[in-house]
C-alpha positions, 0 to 999 in steps of 0.5 A: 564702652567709653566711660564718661569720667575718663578718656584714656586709652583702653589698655590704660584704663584696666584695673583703674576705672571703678565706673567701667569695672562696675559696668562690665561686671553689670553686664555679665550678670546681666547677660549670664542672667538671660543666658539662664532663663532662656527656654531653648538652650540652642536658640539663637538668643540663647547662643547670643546671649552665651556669646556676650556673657562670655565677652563681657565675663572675660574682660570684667575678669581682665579688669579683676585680674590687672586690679590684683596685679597693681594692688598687691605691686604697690602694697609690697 
């Protein structure tokens, strides 16, 4: 996801940028969402949708994780 706001490097960005914290936390809502209302869980849908939920959830959680991390560094 490119943001718009910046264009630094993907590694610098994590834990910065609120536009793309928002955006990959949007998405895995959105994503575990129709993962959830899906009829058949062993779809291919279903599965996809699984599959995003878990990538977009990882690095919505890497975003968290490196927000902690420099927040609670430079407080103390």
């Amino acid at each position: 996801m490119n943001c718009q706001r910046c264009s630094d490097w993907f590694i610098k960005k994590l834990g910065r940028c609120h536009a793309c914290m928002f955006q990959t936390g949007l998405l895995f809502f959105l994503s575990a969402a129709s993962w959830y209302y899906l009829d058949k869980p062993n779809s291919v849908e279903a599965i996809a949708a699984m599959f995003f939920a878990v990538a977009s959830g990882s690095l919505f959680l890497l975003h968290i994780l490196v927000w902690l991390v420099r927040h609670l560094t430079n407080k103390s």
